[in-house]
N, C-alpha and C positions, 0 to 999 in steps of 0.2 A: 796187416794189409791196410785197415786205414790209418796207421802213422803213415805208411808211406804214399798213398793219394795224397793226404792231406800236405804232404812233401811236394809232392809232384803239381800239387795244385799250387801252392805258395811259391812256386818255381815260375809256374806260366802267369799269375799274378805278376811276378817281380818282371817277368820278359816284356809283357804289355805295362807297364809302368817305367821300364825304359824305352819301350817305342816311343810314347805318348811324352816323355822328358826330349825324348832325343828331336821331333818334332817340333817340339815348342823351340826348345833353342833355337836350333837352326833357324823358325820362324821369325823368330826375332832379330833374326841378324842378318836373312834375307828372307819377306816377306812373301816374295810368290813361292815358298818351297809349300804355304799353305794353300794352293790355288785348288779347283778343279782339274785340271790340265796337269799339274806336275802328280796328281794322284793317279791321273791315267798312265804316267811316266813310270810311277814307284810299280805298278799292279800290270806292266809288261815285262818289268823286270824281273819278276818272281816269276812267272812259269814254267819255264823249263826248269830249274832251281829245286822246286816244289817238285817236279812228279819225280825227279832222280833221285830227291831227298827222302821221300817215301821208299824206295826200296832203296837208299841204305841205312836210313832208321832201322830196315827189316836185319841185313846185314850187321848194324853193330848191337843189335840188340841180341842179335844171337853171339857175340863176343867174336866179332870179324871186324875187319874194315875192308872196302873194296875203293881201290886208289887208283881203280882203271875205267872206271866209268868216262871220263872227260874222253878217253880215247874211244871205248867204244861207241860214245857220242858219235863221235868224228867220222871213222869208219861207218856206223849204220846211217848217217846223214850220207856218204861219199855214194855207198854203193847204191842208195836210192834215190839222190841226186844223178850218178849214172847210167840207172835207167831211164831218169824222165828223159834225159838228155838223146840214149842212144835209141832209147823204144818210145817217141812219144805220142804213138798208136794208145799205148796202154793206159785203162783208168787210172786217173790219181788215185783213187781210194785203194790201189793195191801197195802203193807205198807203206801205207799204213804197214799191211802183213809182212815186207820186205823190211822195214827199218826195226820193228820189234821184234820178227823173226830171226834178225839180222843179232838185234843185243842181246834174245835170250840165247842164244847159240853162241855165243861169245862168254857169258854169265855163267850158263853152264861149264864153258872148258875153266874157267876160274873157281868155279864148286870142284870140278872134277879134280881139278890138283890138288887142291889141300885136302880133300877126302883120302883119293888116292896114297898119295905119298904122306899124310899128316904132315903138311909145310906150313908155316902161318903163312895165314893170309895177307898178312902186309908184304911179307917178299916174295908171296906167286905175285899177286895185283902190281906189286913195283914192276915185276916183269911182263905182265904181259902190257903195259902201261906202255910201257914202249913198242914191245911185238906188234898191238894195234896199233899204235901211232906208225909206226915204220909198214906195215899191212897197209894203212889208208895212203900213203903216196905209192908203196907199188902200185896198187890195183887204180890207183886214179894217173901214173906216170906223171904224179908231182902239178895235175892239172887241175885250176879252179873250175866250177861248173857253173856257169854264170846264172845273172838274172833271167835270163829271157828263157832259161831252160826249164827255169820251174811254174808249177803249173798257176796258171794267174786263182784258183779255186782253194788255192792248197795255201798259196800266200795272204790271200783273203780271211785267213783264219785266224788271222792277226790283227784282223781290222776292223771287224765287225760283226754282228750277228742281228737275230731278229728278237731276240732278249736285251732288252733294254740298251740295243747297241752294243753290249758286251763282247769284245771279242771269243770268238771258239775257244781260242788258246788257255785264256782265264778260265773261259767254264770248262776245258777239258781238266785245267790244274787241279779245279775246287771237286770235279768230279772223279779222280784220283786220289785224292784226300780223303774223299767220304766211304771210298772202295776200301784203302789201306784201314780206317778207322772200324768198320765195318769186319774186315779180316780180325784185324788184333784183337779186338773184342769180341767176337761171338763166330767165332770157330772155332776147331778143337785144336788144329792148324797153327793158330795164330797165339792160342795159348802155350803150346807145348814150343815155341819159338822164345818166348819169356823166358818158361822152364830152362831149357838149352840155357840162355844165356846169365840165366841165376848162378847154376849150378848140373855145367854137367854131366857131373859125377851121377848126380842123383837124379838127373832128367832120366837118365839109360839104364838107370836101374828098376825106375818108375812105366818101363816100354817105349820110352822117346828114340824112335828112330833118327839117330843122330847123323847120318852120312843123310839119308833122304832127306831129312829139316835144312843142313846145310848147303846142298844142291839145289834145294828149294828156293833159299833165300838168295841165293847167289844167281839165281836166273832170275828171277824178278828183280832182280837189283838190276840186273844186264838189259832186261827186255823194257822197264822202264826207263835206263839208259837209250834207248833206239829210239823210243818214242820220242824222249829228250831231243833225239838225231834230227827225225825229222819235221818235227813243233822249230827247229833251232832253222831249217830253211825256209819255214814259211815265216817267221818272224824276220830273219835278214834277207831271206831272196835271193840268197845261195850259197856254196861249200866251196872253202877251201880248206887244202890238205894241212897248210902250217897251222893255222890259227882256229877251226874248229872243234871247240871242244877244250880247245888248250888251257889249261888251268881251273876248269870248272871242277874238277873233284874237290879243289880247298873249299870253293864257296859252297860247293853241297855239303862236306865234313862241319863246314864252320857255321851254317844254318843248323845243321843236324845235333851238335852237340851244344850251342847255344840253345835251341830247345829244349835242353833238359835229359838227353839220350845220353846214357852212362856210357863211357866207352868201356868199361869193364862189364859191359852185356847185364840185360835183363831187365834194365827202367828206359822208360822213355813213353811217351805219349804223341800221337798225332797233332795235336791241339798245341803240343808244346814245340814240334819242331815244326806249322805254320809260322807260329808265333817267330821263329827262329829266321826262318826265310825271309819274312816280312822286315825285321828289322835291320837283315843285312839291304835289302832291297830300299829302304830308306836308307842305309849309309851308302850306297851305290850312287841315287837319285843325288843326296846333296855333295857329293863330292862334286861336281864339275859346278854349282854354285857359289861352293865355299873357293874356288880355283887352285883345288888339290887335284894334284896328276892323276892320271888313271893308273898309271904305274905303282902307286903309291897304297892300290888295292889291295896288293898281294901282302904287304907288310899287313896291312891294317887286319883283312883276314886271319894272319899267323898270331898276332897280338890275340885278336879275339878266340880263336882257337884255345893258346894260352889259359888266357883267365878264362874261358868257358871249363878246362879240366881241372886249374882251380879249386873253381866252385863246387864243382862234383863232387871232389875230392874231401872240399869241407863239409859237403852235406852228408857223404855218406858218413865222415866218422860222428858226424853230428848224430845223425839216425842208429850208429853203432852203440854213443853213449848212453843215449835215451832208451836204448833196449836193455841195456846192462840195468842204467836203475828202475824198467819196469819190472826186471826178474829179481832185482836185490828189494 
């Protein structure tokens, strides 16, 4: 146990030693990437990123991936985008219960399948990837819900607070982070989610409720996906059906295993997949500086992807030889 902290420690050392590289660079070769102003730029970007990244740390840590979150993004932003629009009698704050209620109920029907039927999870979530996407223009008839629908309070949460000016958004993210940290570590919950995704064979031999662990993890991946939905309209100021949501699973997989989250289940750390968001969130910020396409995002995520399983890969056999000569 502590070879492997001391692994997982020397992992988030190395993640913030390329943030802190990858900054300098860039600073030198376009000066204001070090400003004030572009650190508020880097620290909008990472929000929503962050809370979806947190449950699906939860998800591949139990040896899943969930590849539909971008959509249920989408969908749980849609439908609570049209309510503000068609009821907007009603409090904003009930968006909240609609866009999270909205993603664990969607989370669940993706627990529910690979429980049920034992499918992996990459080819339920490939499918319902599209089901909600194709869900979010029936039920919106292919229609943006504009600015002027969402509530000017909800969008404010983007812009400010009475904490040092810090937007809500950020302190909803960092306070999502300290929740997931919180879980993993000092609940029974959060440990027996490890277990599951070590081993198992031997989780469910040990009493690890393994259909309820993975139902588990798979709604909170979903219901933090909702939330994502609608943090994601008060940051842009409103939903549309093509492009919400669209392609955010790579940047939350590639944040998540960048921080150090094995996709072969059972390591990973909160601290390591902040770490992880952040320095995708710095390559975000300096692409349109360096006068790299935005297109050119999705390449750079799959590269990072890449060598992020790499590394994994080396370190676990690294970790495997080092056990070998502590028992020889």
């Amino acid at each position: 146990m502590n070879m492997l902290r001391g692994t997982l420690l020397r992992r988030e050392a190395g993640i913030a030693a390329m943030i802190l590289l990858f900054c300098l660079t860039v600073g030198l070769y376009k000066p204001q990437f070090l400003t004030v102003n572009q650190l508020r730029v880097i620290l909008l970007l990472v929000p929503l990123i962050m809370i979806a990244a947190m449950g699906q740390m939860l998800v591949i840590v139990a040896r899943h991936v969930d590849l539909s979150i971008g959509s249920m993004l989408g969908l749980s932003a849609m439908l609570t985008g049209m309510m503000f629009r068609d009821l907007p009698e009603i409090p904003w704050g009930v968006g909240f219960i609609v866009a999270i209620g909205t993603g664990a109920l969607l989370g669940l029907v993706n627990g529910a399948l690979v429980t049920a039927f034992r499918l992996p999870a990459i080819i339920v979530t490939l499918g319902t990837l599209n089901l909600y996407r194709g869900l979010t223009f029936i039920v919106s008839n292919a229609r943006q819900v504009d600015r002027q629908f969402v509530p000017s309070a909800l969008k404010a949460m983007s812009q400010t607070s009475p904490i040092f000016g810090i937007p809500w958004i950020i302190l909803m993210a960092l306070g999502i982070a300290a929740l997931a940290y919180w879980f993993t570590m000092h609940t029974r919950v959060g440990r027996q989610i490890f277990a599951l995704g070590s081993n198992p064979a031997a989780a469910a031999l040990r009493g690890v409720k393994v259909n309820r662990v993975t139902l588990l993890v798979f709604t909170i991946s979903g219901a933090l996906s909702g939330l994502a939905g609608i943090m994601y309209a008060s940051r842009w100021g409103f939903v549309n059906p093509s492009n919400t949501g669209f392609g955010f699973e790579f940047q939350v997989i590639a944040a998540v295993v960048i921080g150090g989250v094995s996709i072969n289940g059972g390591v990973g750390t909160v601290l390591g997949v902040m770490l992880g968001v952040l320095l995708l969130g710095c390559v975000a910020a300096a692409l349109p500086l360096l006068g790299i396409p935005g297109i050119a995002q999705g390449a750079i995520y799959g590269a990072v992807i890449l060598v992020a399983l790499v590394i994994d890969r080396s370190v676990r056999l690294q970790g495997i030889v080092s056990l070998k000569r502590m028992r020889a």
